[in-house]
C-alpha positions as CSV (number, residue, x, y, z in Angstrom):
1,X,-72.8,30.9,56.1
2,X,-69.1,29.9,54.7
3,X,-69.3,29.0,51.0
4,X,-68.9,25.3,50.1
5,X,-65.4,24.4,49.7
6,X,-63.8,27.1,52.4
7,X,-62.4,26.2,55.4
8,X,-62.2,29.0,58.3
9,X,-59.0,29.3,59.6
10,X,-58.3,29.0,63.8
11,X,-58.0,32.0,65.5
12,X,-55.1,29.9,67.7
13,X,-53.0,29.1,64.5
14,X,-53.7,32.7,63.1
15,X,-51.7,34.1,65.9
16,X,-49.0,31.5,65.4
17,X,-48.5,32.6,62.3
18,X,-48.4,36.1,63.2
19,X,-46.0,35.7,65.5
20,X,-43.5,33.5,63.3
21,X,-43.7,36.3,60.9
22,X,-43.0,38.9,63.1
23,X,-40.2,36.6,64.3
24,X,-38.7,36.2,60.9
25,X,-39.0,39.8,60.2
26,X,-37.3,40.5,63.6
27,X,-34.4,38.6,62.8
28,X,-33.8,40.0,59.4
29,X,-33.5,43.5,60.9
30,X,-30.9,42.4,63.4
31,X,-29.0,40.1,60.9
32,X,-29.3,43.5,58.5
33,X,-28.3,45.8,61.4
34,X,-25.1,43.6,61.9
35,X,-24.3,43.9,58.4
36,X,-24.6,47.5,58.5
37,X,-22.2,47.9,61.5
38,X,-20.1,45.4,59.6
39,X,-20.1,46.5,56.4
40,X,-21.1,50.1,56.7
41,X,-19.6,51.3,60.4
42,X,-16.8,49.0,60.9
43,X,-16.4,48.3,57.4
44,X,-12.5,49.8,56.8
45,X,-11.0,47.7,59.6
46,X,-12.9,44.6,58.9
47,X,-11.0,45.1,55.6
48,X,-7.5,45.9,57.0
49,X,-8.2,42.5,59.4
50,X,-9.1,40.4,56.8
51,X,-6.0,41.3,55.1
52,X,-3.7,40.4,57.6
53,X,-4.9,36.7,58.0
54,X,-2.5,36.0,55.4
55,X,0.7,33.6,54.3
56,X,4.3,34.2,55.3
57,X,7.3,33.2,55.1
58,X,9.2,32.6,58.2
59,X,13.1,31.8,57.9
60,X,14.5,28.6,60.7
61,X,18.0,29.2,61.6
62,X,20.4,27.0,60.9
63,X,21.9,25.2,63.7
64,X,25.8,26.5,63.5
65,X,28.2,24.2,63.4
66,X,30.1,22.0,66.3
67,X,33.7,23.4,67.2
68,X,36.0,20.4,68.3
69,X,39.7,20.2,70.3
70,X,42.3,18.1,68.3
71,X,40.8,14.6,70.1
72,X,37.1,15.2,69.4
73,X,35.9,17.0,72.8
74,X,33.1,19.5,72.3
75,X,34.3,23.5,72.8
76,X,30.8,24.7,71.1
77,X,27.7,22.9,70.7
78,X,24.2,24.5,70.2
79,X,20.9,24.0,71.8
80,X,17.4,24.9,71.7
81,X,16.7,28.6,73.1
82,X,12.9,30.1,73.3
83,X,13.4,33.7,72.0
84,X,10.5,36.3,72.5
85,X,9.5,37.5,69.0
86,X,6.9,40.6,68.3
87,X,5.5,41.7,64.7
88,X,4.2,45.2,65.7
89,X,2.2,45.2,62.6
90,X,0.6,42.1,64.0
91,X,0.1,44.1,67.6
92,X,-3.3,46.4,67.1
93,X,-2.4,48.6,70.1
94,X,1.4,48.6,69.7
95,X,1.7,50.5,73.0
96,X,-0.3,48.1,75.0
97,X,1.0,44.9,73.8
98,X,4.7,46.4,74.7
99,X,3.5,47.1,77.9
100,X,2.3,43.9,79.0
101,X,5.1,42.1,76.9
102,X,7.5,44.4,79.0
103,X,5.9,43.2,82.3
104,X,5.8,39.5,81.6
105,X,9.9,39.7,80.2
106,X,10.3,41.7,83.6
107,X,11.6,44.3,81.4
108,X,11.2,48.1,81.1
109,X,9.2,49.6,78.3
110,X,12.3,52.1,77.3
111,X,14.3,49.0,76.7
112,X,11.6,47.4,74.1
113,X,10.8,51.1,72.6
114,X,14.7,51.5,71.9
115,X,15.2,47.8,70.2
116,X,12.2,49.1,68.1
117,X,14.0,52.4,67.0
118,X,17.0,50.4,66.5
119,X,15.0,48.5,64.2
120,X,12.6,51.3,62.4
121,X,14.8,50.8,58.9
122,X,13.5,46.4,59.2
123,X,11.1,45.2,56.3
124,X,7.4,45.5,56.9
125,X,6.3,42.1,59.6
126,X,9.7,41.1,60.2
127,X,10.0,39.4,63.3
128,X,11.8,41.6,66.5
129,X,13.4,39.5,68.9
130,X,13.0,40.9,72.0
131,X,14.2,38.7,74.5
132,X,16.5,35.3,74.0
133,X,16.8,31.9,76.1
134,X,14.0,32.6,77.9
135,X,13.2,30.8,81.2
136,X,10.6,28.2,81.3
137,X,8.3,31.2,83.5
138,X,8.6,33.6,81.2
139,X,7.8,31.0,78.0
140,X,4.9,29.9,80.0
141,X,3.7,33.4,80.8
142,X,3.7,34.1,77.2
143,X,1.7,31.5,76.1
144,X,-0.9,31.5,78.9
145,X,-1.5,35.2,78.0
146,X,-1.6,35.4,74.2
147,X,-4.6,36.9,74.3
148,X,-3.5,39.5,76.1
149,X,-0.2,39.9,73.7
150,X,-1.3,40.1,70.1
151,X,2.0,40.0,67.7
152,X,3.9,38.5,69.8
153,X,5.1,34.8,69.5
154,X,7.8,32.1,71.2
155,X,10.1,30.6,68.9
156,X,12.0,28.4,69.2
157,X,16.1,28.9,67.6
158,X,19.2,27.2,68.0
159,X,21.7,28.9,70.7
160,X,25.3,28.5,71.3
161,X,26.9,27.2,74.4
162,X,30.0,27.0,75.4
163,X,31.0,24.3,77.9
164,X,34.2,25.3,78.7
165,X,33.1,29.2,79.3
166,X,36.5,31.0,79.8
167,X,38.8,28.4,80.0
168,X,38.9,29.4,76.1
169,X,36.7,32.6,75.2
170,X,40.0,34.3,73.3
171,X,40.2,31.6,71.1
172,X,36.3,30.5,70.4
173,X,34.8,34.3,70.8
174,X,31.1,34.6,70.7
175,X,28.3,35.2,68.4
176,X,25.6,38.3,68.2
177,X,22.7,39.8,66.4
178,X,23.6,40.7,63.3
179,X,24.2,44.2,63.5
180,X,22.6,47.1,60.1
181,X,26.5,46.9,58.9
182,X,26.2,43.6,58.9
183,X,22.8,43.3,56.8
184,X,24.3,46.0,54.8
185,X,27.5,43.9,53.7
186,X,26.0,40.3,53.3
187,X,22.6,40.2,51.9
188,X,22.6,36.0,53.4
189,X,21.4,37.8,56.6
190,X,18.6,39.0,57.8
191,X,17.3,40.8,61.2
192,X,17.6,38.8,64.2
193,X,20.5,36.5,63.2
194,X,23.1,35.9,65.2
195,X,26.6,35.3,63.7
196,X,30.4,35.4,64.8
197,X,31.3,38.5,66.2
198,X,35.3,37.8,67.7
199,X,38.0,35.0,67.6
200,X,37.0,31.3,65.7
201,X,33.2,31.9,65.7
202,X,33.4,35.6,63.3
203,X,36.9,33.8,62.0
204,X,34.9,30.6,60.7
205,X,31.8,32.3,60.1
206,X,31.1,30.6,56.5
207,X,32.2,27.5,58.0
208,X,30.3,27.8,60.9
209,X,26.4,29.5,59.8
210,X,25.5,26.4,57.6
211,X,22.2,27.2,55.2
212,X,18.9,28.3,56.8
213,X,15.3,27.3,56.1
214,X,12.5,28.0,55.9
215,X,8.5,27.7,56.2
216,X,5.6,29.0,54.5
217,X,2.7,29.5,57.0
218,X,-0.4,30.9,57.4
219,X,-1.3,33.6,60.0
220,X,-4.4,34.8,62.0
221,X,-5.1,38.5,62.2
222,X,-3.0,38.8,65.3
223,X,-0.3,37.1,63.9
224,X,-0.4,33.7,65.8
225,X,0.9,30.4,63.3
226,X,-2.4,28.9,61.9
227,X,-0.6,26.0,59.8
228,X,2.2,25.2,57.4
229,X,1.8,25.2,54.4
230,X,5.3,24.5,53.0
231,X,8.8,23.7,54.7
232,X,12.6,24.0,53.4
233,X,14.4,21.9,55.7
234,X,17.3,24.4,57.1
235,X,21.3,22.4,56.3
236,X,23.3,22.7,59.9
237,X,27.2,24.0,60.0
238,X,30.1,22.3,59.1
239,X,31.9,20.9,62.0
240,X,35.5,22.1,62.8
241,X,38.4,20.2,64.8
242,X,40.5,22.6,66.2
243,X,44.3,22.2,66.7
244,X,43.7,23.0,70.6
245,X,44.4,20.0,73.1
246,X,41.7,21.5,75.7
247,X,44.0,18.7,78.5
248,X,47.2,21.0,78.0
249,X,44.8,24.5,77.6
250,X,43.8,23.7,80.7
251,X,46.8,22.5,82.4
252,X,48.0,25.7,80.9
253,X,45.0,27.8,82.5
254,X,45.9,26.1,85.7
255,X,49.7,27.2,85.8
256,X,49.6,30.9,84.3
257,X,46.4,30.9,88.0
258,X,44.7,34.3,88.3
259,X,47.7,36.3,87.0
260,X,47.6,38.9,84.3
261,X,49.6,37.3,81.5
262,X,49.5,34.8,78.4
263,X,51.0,31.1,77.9
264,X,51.1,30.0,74.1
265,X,52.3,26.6,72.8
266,X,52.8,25.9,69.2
267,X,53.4,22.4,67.4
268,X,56.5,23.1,66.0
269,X,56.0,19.7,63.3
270,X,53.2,21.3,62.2
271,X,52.9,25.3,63.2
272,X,48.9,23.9,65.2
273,X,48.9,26.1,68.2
274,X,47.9,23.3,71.2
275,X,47.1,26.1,74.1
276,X,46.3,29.5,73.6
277,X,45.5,30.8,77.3
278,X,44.8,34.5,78.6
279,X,43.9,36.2,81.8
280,X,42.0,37.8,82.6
281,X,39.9,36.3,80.0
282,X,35.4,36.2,79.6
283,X,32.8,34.0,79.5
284,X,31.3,33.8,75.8
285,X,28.5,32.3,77.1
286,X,26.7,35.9,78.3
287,X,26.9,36.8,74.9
288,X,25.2,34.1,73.4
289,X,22.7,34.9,76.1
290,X,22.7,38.1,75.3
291,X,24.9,40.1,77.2
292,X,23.0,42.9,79.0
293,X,24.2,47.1,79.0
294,X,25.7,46.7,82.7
295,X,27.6,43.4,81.7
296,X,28.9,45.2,78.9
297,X,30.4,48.0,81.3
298,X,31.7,45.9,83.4
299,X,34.3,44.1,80.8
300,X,35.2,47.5,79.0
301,X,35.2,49.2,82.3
302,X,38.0,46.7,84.1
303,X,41.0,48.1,84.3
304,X,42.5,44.0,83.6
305,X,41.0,44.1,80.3
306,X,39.5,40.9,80.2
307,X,38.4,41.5,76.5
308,X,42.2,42.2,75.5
309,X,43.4,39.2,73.5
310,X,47.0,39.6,75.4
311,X,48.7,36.2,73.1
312,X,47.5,37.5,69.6
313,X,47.7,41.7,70.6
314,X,49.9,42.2,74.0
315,X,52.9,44.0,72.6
316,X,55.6,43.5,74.8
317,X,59.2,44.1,75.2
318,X,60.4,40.6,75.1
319,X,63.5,41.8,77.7
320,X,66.2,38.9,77.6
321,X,64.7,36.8,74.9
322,X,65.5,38.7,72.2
323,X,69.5,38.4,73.2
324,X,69.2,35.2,71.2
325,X,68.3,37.4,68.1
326,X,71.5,39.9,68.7
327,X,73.6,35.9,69.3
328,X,72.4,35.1,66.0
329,X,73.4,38.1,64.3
330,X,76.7,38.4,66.3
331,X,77.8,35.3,65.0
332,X,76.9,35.5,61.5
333,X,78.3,39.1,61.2
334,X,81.6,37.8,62.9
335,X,81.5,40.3,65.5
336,X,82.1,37.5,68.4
337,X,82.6,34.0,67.9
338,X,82.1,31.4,70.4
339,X,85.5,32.1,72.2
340,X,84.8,35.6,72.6
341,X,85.2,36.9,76.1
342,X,83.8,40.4,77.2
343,X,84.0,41.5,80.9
344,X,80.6,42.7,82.9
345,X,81.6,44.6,85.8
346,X,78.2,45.3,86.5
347,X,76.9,47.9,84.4
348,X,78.7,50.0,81.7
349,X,79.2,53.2,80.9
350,X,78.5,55.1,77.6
351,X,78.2,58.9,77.2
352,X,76.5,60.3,80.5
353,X,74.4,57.2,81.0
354,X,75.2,54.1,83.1
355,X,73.2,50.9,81.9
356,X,73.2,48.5,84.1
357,X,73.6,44.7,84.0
358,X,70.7,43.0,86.5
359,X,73.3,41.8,88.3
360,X,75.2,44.6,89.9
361,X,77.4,42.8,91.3
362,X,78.7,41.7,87.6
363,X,79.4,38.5,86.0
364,X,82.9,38.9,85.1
365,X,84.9,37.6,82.0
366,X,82.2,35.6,80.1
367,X,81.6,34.1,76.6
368,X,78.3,33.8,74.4
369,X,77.4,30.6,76.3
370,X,77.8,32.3,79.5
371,X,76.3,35.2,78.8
372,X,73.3,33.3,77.8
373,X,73.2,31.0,81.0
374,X,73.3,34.0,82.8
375,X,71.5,36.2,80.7
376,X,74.7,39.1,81.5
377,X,73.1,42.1,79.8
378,X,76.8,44.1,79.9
379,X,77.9,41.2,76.9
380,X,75.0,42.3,74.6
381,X,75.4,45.8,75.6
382,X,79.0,45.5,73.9
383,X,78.1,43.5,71.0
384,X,75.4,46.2,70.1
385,X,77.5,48.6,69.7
386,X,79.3,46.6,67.2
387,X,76.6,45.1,65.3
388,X,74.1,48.4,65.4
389,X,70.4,48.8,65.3
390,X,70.0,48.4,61.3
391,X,72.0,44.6,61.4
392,X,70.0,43.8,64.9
393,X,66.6,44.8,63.0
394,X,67.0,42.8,60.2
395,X,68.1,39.6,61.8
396,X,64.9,40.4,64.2
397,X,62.8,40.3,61.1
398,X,64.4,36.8,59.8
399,X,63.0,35.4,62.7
400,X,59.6,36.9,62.5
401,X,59.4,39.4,64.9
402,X,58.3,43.2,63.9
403,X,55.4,41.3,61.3
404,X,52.3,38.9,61.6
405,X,52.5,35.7,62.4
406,X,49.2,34.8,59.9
407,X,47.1,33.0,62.9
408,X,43.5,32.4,62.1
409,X,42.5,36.0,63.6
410,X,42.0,39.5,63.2
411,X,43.5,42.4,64.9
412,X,46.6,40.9,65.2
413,X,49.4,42.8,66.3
414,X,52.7,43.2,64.8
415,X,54.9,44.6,67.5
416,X,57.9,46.8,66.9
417,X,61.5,46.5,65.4
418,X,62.8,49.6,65.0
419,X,65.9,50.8,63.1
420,X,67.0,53.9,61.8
421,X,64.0,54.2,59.1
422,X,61.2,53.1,61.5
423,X,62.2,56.1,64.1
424,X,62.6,58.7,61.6
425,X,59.2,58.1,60.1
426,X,57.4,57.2,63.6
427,X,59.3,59.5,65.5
428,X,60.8,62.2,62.7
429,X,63.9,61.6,64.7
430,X,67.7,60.5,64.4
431,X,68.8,57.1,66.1
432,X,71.0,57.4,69.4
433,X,73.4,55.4,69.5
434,X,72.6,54.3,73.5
435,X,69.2,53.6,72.4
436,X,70.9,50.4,70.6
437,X,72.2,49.5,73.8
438,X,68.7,49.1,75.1
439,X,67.3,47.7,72.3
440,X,70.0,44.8,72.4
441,X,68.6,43.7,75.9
442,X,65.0,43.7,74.4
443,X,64.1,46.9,75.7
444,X,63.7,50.4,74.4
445,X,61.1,50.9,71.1
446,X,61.0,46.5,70.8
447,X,58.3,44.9,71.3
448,X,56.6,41.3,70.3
449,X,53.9,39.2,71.3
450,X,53.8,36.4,72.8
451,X,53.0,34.4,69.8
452,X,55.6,35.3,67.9
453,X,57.9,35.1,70.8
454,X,56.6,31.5,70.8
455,X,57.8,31.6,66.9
456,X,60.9,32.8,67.5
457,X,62.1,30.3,70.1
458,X,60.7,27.8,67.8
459,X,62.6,29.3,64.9
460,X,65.9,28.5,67.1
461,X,65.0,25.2,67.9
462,X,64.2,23.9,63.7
463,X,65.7,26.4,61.8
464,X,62.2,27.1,60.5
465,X,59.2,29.1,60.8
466,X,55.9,27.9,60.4
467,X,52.7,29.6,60.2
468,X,51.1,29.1,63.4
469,X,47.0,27.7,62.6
470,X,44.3,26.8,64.5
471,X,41.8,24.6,61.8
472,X,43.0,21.0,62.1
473,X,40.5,20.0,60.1
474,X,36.9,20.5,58.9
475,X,34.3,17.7,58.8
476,X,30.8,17.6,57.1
477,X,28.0,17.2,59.9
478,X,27.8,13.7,59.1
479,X,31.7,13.3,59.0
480,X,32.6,13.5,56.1
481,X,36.3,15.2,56.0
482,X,36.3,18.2,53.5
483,X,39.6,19.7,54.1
484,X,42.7,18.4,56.3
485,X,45.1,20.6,58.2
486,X,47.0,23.5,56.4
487,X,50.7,22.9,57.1
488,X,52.7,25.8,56.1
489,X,56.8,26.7,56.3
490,X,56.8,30.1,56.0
491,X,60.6,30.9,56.2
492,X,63.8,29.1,56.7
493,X,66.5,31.0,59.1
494,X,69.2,31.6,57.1
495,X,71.9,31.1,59.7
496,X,75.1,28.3,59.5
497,X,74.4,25.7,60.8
498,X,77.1,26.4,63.4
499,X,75.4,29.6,64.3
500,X,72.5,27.8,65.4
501,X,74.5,25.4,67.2
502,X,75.9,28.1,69.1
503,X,72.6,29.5,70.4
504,X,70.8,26.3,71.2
505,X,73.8,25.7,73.5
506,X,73.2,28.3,75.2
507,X,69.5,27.8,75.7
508,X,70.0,24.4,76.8
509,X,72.6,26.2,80.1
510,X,69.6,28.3,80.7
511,X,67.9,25.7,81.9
512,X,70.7,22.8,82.7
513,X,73.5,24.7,83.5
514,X,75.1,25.1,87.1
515,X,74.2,28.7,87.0
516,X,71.3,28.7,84.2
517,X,68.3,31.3,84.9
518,X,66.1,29.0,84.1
519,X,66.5,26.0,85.9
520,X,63.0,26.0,87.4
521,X,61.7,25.0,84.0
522,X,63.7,21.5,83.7
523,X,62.4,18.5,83.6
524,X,63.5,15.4,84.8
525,X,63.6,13.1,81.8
526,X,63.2,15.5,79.1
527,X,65.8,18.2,77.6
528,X,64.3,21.3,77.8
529,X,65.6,24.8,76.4
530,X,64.9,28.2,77.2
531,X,65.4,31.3,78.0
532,X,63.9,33.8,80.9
533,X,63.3,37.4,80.6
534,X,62.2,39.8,82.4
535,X,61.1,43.4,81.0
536,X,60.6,47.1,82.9
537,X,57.4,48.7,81.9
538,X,58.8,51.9,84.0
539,X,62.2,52.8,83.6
540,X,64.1,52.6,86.8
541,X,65.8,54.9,89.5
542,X,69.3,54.8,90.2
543,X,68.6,52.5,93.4
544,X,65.8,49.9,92.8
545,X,62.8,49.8,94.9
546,X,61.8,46.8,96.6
547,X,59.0,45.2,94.8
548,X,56.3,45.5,97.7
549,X,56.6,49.8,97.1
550,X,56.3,49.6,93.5
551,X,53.0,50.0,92.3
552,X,51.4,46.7,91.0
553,X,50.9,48.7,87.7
554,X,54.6,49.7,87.2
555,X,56.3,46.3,87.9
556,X,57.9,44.4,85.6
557,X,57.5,41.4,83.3
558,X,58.4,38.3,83.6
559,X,58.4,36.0,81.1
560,X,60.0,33.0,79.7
561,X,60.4,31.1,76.7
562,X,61.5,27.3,76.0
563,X,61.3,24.1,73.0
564,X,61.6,20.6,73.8
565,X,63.1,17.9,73.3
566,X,66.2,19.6,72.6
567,X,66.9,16.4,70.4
568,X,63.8,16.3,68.2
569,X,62.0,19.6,69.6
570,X,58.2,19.1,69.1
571,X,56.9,21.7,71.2
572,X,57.6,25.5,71.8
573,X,56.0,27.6,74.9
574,X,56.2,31.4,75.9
575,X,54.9,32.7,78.6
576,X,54.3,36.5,79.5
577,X,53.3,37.4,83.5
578,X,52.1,41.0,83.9
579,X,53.7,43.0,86.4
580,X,54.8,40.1,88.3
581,X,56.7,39.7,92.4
582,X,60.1,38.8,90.7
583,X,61.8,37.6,87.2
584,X,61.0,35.6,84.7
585,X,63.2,32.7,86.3
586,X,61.5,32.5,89.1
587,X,57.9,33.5,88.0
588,X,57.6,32.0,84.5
589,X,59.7,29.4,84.0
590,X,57.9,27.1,86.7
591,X,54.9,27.8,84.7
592,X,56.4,26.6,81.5
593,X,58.0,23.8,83.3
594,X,54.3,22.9,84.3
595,X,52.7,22.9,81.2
596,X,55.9,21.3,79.6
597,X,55.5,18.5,81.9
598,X,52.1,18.0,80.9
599,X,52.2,18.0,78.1
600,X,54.4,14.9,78.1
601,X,53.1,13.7,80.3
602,X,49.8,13.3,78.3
603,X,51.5,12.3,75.2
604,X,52.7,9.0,77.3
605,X,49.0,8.5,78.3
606,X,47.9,9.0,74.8
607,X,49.8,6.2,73.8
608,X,48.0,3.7,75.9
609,X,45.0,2.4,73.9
610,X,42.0,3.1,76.8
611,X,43.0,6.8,76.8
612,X,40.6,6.6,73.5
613,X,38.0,5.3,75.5
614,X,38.0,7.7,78.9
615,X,38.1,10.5,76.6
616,X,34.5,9.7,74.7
617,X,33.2,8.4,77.7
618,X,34.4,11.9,79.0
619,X,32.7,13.8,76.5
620,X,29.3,12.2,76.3
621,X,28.9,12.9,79.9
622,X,29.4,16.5,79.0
């Protein structure tokens, strides 16, 4: 009998009950299992995991600046490059993750395990590049598979491009990583950078970098951007107009063709260098891509030396051109005057060496102007021996030659004037008195570049020298001009006036005159002057080989130099071709008389008021 006041409980809902207990108590062990392999078993890494879902700091490059020709056309722009980027801290299995990154880069694994060791000494979770300017497969094979590539990210950096590519790689250069040197000696940069690395871009570098960023993010455990937390807005480059008309560097281009050689011309108002051309030249655009091992090769490796800034560093024996230097002196030291008349029978003799004159067959009784227009080596053979190689050097010197002409650059080459000092400290010998002989003709131990020959003709033409530049002026990114073009007369030839009357005459018959060497260089409505030289890079038998059985690598120079207007000269020009079929007059001077011609030719169109407007509707279709 159940006492009053109890109720018996269902057998149906005492099982229920059971059950949901048991259930309850099930769960408990598991959820208390999974702590224990969490806590207990797996307790150390869920530690070390937990740590690295943490904040960083992640620096945004600053977009470098814009590099400009004198009229506003873009030489170098940036734009947006996808760069593969692995934190191996962030990678778990470091040696997995590389492989896979390595197959989806179509890369080897050697070359990701050697940018690592290259980068053992970096900060602990600084970013690695490991590939740049990806293409859209590859940035969409990363992406798709992150799960497959833990530490590794896309980012997404500014990259320079050059649309001109060759047409001017000696004067813009190119960019690269920042290298440990680098790091070492600016503490602004940091792994992964790039910055200038040759010509303008390493030149203008603090110009050029601008002021990075920055963001303050928060990461998952495998690295991959969760949010951000706080941004630093990165300040671009300032922008930098250069002195280069890119119409005449590329008329300039198109006359020097797929020769070996150099053509510089130099504002002589203002000392602004308006084409600066080489060939063979390079394309800085693989560098900004990253140039590659085999690409590298392939530059050093050719025998042209396309990386060889020939206008700034080819030393050359500037042959003929420098007789305008022994004039100069001749005059001033009254050795000749302009009635002076020495005979060239061809050659002349002095001890038991014959130097020959170019022309064998001799020019004859001739005067300074002659001997100019004719470019008689015999005359200036003579008048070394009166002057000597100690008066010759230092009237070389006046006009710049044998020193640096102070261009925007490094590495630049001084050439060689020597005297009686310079070979017995280079050489520990005595002078010869033949070796003047040679030297007079631009031969022998002399040697300039074609930048300074540019100089010296220019000296001739004004009287002056002026530092030859390349900045005309330097603009904030929104315009804003912060410094103007650096005009600077660095020396004043010290010559009579009549002296320098006597030498322009005679560069005006090189090119005018009825017999003038360099008559391929006038122009029909402007005065032009000049002077043609051609200079042996072997020295020669007694009987001259034709050219087609001399070896292309032991033919001769040819080069020429010029100003114009002879009136009010505003532009000077030199032009070096390497080992070329024949002399200067016939090789060079056309290409001077080319980029001479265009040049005026430009300046006319320039002066019609919708040359403004084809130009900017030129450059925003670029």
């Amino acid at each position: 009998m159940v006492a009053l006041g109890q109720r018996e409980v269902p057998s149906g809902l005492r099982r229920r009950l059971t059950i949901a207990v048991g259930l309850a108590c099930l769960g408990f062990l598991i959820l208390l299992a999974r702590l224990w392999n969490l806590q207990i078993l797996h307790g150390d890494e869920a530690f070390e995991s937990s740590k690295r879902n943490r904040i960083r700091l992640q620096r945004a490059q600053a977009t470098r600046g814009r590099v400009l020709d004198r009229y506003g056309r873009t030489l170098i722009d940036s734009r947006p490059s996808f760069n593969a980027i692995l934190v191996p801290e962030d990678a778990g299995d470091v040696e997995l993750t590389i492989e896979n990154l390595a197959h989806f880069l179509e890369q080897s694994t050697a070359e990701v395990h050697s940018l690592l060791e290259k980068t053992a000494k970096r900060s602990p979770f600084a970013e690695i590049v490991v590939q740049r300017d990806l293409s859209f497969e590859k940035v969409v094979a990363l992406e798709t598979h992150q799960l497959d590539l833990p530490g590794v990210s896309v980012q997404i950096t500014p990259r320079r491009s050059y649309p001109y590519g060759p047409e001017l790689g000696h004067i813009l250069g190119y960019v690269g990583e920042a290298n440990p040197t680098d790091l070492e000696a600016d503490p602004h940069y940091r792994m992964g950078d790039l910055i200038g690395k040759a010509g303008l871009e390493k030149y203008l570098e603090n110009t050029l970098r601008g002021v990075h960023g920055g963001q303050q993010i928060e990461v998952d455990a495998v690295g991959r951007r969760l949010r951000v937390l706080h941004e630093v807005p990165e300040v671009p480059g300032n922008i930098v107009r250069l002195t280069i008309d890119l119409d005449l560097q590329q008329a300039a281009s198109s006359a020097l063709g797929a020769r070996d050689g150099a053509v510089v011309a130099v504002d002589l108002k203002t000392g602004g260098v308006l084409a600066f051309v080489n060939y063979p030249t390079f394309d800085p655009n693989i560098f900004a891509r990253g140039i590659t091992h085999d690409q590298w090769e392939e530059l050093v490796d050719d025998p042209h030396h396309p990386l060889t800034n020939r206008a700034l560093q080819g030393q050359y024996p500037p042959g003929s051109a420098f007789k305008m230097v022994v004039a100069a002196a001749a005059l001033e030291e009254g050795i000749i005057n302009p009635f002076t008349r020495l005979y060239c029978p061809g050659g002349l003799q002095f001890g038991n060496h014959y130097f020959r004159c170019w022309e064998h067959r001799g020019h004859g009784s001739v005067n300074l102007l002659q001997a100019l227009e004719r470019s008689c080596d015999v005359f200036f053979y003579q008048v070394s021996q009166r002057l000597g190689i100690d008066a010759i050097a230092r009237y070389a010197r006046a006009f710049g030659l044998g020193q640096k002409t102070g261009l925007e650059f490094g590495h630049e080459r001084t050439g060689t004037i020597p005297d009686t000092e310079w070979k017995m400290t280079h050489l520990k010998e005595a002078w010869y008195a033949g070796e003047t002989l040679s030297a007079a003709i631009g031969q022998g131990y002399v040697t300039a570049t074609p930048l300074q020959m540019a100089n010296m003709v220019g000296a001739v033409a004004t009287g002056k020298r002026m530092r030859p530049h390349f900045v005309f002026r330097t603009e904030t990114p929104a315009g804003e001009v912060i410094e103007g073009e650096q005009v600077e007369e660095i020396g004043t030839l010290a010559l009579r006036q009549t002296t320098l009357n006597q030498v322009r005459d005679g560069l005006r018959a090189v090119v005018n005159g009825p017999h003038g060497t360099g008559s391929r260089a006038r122009l029909p409505d402007v005065n032009v002057a000049g002077k043609t030289l051609t200079s042996q890079v072997v020295k020669l038998k007694k009987q001259r080989q034709p050219i087609g059985q001399i070896p292309w690598k032991f033919r001769d120079h040819a080069g020429f130099v010029a100003y114009a207007p002879i009136e009010d000269p505003e532009i000077a020009i030199a032009v070096i071709v390497e080992h070329a079929e024949a002399g200067g007059g016939k090789i060079a001077a056309p290409v001077a008389h080319d980029v001479l011609e265009a040049y005026f030719r430009f300046k006319k169109e320039r002066q019609n008021s919708t040359y403004a407007e084809v130009r900017s509707a030129a450059d925003l279709a670029l």
